[in-house]
C-alpha positions as CSV (number, residue, x, y, z in Angstrom):
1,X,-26.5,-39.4,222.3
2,X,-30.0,-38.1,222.9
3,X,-31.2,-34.5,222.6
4,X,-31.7,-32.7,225.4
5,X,-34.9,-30.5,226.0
6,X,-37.0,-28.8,228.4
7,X,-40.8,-30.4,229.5
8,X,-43.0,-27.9,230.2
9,X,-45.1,-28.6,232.9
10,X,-48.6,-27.1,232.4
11,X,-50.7,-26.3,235.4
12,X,-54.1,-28.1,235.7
13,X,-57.0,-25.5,235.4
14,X,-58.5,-24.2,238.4
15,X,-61.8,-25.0,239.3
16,X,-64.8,-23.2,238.5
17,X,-65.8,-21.4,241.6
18,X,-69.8,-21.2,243.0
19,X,-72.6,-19.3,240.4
20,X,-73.0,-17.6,243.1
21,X,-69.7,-16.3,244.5
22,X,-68.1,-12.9,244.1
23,X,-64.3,-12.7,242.8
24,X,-61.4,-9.9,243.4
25,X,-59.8,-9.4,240.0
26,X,-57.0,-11.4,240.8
27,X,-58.9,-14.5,241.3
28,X,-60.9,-14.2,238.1
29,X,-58.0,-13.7,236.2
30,X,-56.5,-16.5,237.8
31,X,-59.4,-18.8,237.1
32,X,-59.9,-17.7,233.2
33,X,-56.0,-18.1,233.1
34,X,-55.4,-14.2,232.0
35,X,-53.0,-11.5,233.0
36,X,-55.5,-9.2,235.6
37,X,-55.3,-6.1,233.6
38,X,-57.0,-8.0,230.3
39,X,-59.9,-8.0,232.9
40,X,-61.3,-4.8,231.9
41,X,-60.0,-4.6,228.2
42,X,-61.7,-7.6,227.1
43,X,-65.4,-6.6,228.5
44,X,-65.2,-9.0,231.1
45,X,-68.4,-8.2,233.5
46,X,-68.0,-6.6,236.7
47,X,-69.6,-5.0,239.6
48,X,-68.0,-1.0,240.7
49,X,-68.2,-1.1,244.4
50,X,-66.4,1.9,245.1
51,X,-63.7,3.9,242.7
52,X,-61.0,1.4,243.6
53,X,-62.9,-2.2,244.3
54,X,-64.8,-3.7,241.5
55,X,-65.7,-7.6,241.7
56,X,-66.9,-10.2,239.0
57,X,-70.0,-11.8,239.7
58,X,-69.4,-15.8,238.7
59,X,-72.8,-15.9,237.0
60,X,-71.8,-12.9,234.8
61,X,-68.5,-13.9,233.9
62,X,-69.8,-17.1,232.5
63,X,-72.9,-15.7,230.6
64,X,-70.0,-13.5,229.1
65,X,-67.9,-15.8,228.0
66,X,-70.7,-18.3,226.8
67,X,-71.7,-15.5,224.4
68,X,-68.2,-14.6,223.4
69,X,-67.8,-18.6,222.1
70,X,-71.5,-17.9,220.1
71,X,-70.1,-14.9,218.5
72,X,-66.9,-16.6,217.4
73,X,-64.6,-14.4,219.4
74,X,-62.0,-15.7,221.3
75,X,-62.3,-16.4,224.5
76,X,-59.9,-15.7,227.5
């Protein structure tokens, strides 16, 4: 008979949210498709807002991983 295997399903990406907009940590790691604690290990950008809130500018996050394809690192 046949062989029998699993299909992995792969979500679509998420959209890229507004230049603009302002992100909690969970939706930027959502939309670079990252675990949220990466978030501050790899450099990504952010804004403190007080000891416990910090938020990613969209803007930021994008000029941040533009430079990180120039430089030949990988990206999130």
């Amino acid at each position: 008979m046949g062989k029998f295997y699993t299909e992995q399903r792969l979500s679509p990406p998420p959209t890229p949210p507004h230049p603009d907009g302002l992100l909690t940590p969970e939706q930027c790691a959502a939309w670079l498709q990252v675990p949220r604690r990466q978030l501050p290990r790899v450099g990504v950008p952010h804004i403190v807002i007080s000891h416990k809130v910090r938020r990613y500018r969209v803007r930021d996050v994008l000029a941040w991983l533009d430079k990180q394809s120039r430089d030949g690192r990988a990206a999130p």
